[in-house]
N, C-alpha and C positions, 0 to 999 in steps of 0.2 A: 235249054240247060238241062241236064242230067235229072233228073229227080233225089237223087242222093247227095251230091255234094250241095245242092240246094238247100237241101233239108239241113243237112254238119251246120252250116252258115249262120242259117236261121239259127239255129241252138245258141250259136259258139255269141253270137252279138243278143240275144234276149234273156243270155244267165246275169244274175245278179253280181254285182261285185262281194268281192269279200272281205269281208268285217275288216276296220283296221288297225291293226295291233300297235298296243301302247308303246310310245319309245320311251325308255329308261331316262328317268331326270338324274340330272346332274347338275353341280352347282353352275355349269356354264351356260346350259340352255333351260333348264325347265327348273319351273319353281323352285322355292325353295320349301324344308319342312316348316310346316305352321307351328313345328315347336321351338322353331330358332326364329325369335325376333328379330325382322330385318335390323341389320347392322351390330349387331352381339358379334363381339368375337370373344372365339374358343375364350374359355378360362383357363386361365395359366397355373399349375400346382405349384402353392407357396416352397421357396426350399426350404428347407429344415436349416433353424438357427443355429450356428455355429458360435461355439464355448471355447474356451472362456471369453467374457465379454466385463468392459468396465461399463457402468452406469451411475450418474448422477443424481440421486434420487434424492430420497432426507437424508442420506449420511453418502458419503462414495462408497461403488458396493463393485466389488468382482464376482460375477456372479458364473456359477463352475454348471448349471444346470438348471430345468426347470424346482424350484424350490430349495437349491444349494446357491448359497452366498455366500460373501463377507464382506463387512462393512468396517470401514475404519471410521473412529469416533475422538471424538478433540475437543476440549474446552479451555481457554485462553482467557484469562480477563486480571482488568488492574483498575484497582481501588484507592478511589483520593479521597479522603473524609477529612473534616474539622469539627471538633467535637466541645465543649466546655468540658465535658469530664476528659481529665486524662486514659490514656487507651493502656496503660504497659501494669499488669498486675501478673508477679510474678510467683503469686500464693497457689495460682491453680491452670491448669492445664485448659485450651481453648475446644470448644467441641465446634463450633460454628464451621458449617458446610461450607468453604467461598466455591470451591474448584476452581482455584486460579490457574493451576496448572495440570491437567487432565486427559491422557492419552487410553485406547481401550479398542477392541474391537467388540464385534456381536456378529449374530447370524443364524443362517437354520443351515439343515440337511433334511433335503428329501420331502420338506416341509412337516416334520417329525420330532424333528430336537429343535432347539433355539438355547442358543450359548450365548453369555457376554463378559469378556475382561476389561475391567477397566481401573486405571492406577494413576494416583496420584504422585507428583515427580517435584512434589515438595512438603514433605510430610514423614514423621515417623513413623504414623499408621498408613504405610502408601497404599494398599489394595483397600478398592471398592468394591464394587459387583462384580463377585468370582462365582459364576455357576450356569449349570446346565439343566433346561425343561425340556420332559417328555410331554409334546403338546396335540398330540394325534387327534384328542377328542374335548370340543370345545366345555363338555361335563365336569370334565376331570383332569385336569393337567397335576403335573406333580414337577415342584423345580427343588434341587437339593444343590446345595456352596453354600455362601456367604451375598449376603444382600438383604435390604430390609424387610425388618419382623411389621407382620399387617396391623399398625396401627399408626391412624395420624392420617388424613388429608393431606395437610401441608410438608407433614415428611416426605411424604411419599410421591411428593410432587418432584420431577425432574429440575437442577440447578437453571439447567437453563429455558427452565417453563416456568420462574418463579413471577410474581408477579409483582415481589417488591423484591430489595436488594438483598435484605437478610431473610429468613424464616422467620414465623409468629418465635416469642420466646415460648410460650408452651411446647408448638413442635419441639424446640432447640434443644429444651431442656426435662420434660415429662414423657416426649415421647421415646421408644428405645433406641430406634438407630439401626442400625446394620450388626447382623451375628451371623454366625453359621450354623444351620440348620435343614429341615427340610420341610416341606409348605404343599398342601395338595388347592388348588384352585382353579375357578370355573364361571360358568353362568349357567343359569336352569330358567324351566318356567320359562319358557319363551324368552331366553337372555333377557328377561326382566332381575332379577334377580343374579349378584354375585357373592362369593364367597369366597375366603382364604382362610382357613389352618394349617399352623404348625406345632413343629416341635425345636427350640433351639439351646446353643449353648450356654449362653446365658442370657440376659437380659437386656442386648445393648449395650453398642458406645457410647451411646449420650448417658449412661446411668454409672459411669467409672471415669477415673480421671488417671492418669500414669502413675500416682500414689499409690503404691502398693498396697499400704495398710489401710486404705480405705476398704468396705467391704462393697461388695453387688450381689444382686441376682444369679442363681445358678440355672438349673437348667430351665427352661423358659416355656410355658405352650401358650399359645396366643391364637386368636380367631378373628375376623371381621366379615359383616354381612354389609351389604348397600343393595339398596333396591332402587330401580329406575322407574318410576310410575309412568313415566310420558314416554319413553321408549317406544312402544309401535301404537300412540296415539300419530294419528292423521294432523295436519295443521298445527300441530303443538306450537306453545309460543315461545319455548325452550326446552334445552337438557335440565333435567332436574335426578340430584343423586341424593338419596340418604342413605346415611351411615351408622354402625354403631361397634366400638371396636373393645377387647381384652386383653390383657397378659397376665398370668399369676407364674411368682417362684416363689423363693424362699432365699432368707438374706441370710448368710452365719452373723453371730455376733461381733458386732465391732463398730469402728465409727463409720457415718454413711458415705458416701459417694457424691449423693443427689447434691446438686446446689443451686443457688441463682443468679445469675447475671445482668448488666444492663444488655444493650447489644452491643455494646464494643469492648464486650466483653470484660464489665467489672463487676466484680462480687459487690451482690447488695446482699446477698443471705448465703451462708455457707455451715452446712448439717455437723461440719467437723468437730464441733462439741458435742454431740450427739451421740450416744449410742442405739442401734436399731439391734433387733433379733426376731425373726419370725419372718411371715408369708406378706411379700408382696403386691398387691394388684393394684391393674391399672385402668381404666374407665374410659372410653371415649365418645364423645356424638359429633358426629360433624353432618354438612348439609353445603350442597352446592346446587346452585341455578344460572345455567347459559342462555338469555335470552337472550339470539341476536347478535349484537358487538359489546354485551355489557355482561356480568358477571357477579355475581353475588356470593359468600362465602361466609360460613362460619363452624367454629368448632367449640366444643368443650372437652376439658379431661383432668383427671383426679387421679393422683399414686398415692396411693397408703400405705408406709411400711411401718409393721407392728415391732413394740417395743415389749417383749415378753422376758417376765423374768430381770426386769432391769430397774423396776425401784429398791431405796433401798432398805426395805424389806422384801428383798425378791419375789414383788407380786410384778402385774401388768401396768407397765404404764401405757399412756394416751399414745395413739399412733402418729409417726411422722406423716405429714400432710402437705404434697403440693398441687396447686391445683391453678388452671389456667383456661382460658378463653381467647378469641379473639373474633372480632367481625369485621367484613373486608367487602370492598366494591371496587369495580374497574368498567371502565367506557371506550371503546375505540371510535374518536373522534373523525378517524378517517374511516368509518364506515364497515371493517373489516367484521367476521363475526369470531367472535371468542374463540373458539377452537381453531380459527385459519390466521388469529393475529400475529403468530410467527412466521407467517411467510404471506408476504404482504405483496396486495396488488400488483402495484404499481410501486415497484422498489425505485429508489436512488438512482437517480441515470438511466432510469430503463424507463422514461414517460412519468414520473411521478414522484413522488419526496419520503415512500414508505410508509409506517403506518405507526401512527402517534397513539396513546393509552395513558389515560391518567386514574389513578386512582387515591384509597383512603382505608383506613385500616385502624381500629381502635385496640384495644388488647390488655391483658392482665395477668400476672403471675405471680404467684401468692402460696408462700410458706406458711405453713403453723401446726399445731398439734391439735389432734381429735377434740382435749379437754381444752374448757374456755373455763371463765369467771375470776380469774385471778392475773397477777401481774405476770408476763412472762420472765424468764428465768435462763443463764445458757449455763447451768447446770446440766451434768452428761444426765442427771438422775431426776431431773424439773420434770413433773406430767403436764408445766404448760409451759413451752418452751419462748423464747425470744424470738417470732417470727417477723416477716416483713414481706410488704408487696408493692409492684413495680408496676403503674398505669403507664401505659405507651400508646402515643398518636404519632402516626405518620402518614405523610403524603407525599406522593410520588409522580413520574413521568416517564413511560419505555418509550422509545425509539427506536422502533423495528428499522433498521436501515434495510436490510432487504434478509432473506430466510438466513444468513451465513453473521451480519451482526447487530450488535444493541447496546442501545444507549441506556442508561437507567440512572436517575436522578432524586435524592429522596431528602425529606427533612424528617426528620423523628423529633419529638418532644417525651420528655420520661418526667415521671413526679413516683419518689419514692413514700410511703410512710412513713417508714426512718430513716432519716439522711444520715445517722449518726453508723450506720452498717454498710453506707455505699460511700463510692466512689469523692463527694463531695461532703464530708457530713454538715459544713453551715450550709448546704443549696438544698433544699429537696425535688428543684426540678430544674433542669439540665436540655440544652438541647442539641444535636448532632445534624450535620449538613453532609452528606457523601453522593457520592458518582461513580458513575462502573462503567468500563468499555469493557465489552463482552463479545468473544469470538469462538464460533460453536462449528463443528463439521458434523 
């Protein structure tokens, strides 16, 4: 053989092979990336929700955007009572809250404002809560319309969050009620702590009656603090709220407004021999504890309107004085807890019978003048006038049928100190039996 192509040969079979180049994976043949867990697939981009949209939420709401709504609002209910005292007294004008027939919307924008209308569609004073809060910064909100001045627990409690059929008589009657105004309010301190001031027209609907010549409160400034001590305690064994609330105006001279009632609305004390003149203020403390399904309440509060310049030797007499209490419990025997008792488990039809509540409620309301030691008098110009006060028990039973209605069942027992100014005057204790079907949107 040649010595040369001998040699090429030799070469061409003792070179080494060469290296072998990586083939490109692909989901078909070569691994996959170890940052895609076998069997993941792709994630899909949510589409963007599309508005307007209806939702069923606590009220039906059309909801126009992220934090734009509206919600329609509805209270319906009818009322059976049987009472020993007659119900029909046509001396004074009724304030008691039913909402038996109650239509309104509410909502936000932008989650920035929050508006609510709502009207009564049987009633002389048909507007309720007309107004609008700028609510951007949970420090400092500011709401200006018509809606209630911050004083009262039980006023300020919703109709259909009530927990018996009527209001305490002190709410009904000492505390203001609903004016127009304007109210800055908030929470601080680690939302331990709330507050409301305002400034309003005058002093409330429960402080005037459609009698013209009766006199009220004018322009109105009022405050209320509560502090939450167990708020962001761990394990706490409930809500707990204290309270402590004010109003001061000024009354013109004339006869008063203020009166008192049983709850079916008859005068056992009525100021209309009375003349007042001067600065009125109003006191309150109240105090609530949610432990669990059960409920504990109570409040106090004091209105003084001063008599200046009204004896008669135009000095001061003793100031008008009403003042009231009450103390109150409630249990959800089916288990619910207090704040979720309105919209219950296991409703009607849906696996379960709803959620049952019984409660008890003691209470007092009580006229008189500052000056005591003497026999009282319904002299417009007496420093110690003819007063009289109204002990009230009642017990009760809701029946959540499911978040939309309720049952509410109650007996009251009343004992006047003078029968001879109510309703009965040979009875001084009287008792009423009523029932509510209640339907709420």
């Amino acid at each position: 053989m040649p010595l040369i192509p001998s040699a090429a040969l030799l070469v061409i079979l003792t070179r080494p092979a060469p290296a072998e180049v990586p083939r490109a994976r692909t989901l078909q043949s070569g691994p996959k990336d170890p940052k895609e867990p076998k069997g993941q697939k792709p994630k899909k981009e949510k589409p963007p929700e599309e508005y307007p949209q209806f939702r069923l939420d606590e009220h039906p709401s059309i909801v126009f955007g992220r934090g734009t709504h509206l919600d329609l609002r509805a209270r319906f209910s009818v009322d059976k009572a049987d009472s020993e005292a007659s119900t029909e007294d046509p001396a004074e004008t009724s304030t008691t809250d039913l909402g038996k027939r109650r239509i309104g919307v509410s909502g936000e924008i932008a989650n920035i404002i929050e508006f609510q209308i709502e009207r009564e569609l049987t009633d002389n004073d048909p507007w309720r809560d007309v107004y609008g809060e700028y609510k951007q910064f949970a420090v400092a909100r500011v709401r200006g319309g018509k809606f209630k001045i911050p004083f009262s627990l039980d006023e300020n409690t919703g109709a259909s969050r009530l927990d018996f059929m009527f209001r305490s008589l002190a709410a009904t009657h000492l505390a203001p009620g609903r004016d127009i105004g304007v109210m800055a309010h908030g929470r601080v301190w680690k939302r331990l702590i709330g507050y409301e001031a305002g400034v309003f027209e005058h002093d409330g609907k429960n402080a005037r009656t459609n009698n013209t010549a009766k006199v009220f409160g004018g322009q109105t400034t009022a405050g209320r603090v509560t502090i939450e001590p167990l708020r962001n305690m761990k394990n706490a064994v409930g809500d707990l709220s204290l309270g402590v609330a004010f109003t001061q105006s000024d009354v013109p001279e004339g006869i008063a407004a203020l009166r008192g009632q049983t709850v079916m609305e008859q005068n056992f004390f009525s100021s209309a021999d009375y003349f007042v003149n001067g600065p009125r203020r109003r006191t309150g403390l109240e105090m609530e504890f949610l432990p669990g399904p059960a409920s504990i309440k109570a409040e106090w509060m004091k209105v003084e309107t001063q008599r200046r310049g009204l004896s008669v030797e135009d000095t001061d007499l003793s100031p008008l004085v009403g003042e009231g209490w009450y103390f109150s419990g409630t249990y959800a025997i089916t288990g619910e807890k207090k704040s979720n008792v309105t919209n219950p488990k296991k409703p009607l039809l849906q696996g379960g019978f709803g959620a049952v509540e019984v409660g008890a409620r003691v209470e007092s309301l009580r006229f008189r003048s500052g000056a005591s030691g003497e026999t009282g008098s319904r002299s417009p110009r007496a420093d110690v006038i003819l007063g009289n006060r109204n002990q009230v028990t009642t017990f009760g039973v809701n029946w959540y049928i499911n978040r939309f209605f309720k049952v509410q069942a109650n007996y009251i027992r009343e004992k006047l100190d003078d029968p001879l100014q109510g309703p009965l005057p040979s009875k001084a204790s009287f008792a009423t039996k009523a029932v509510r079907f209640q339907f709420s949107l």
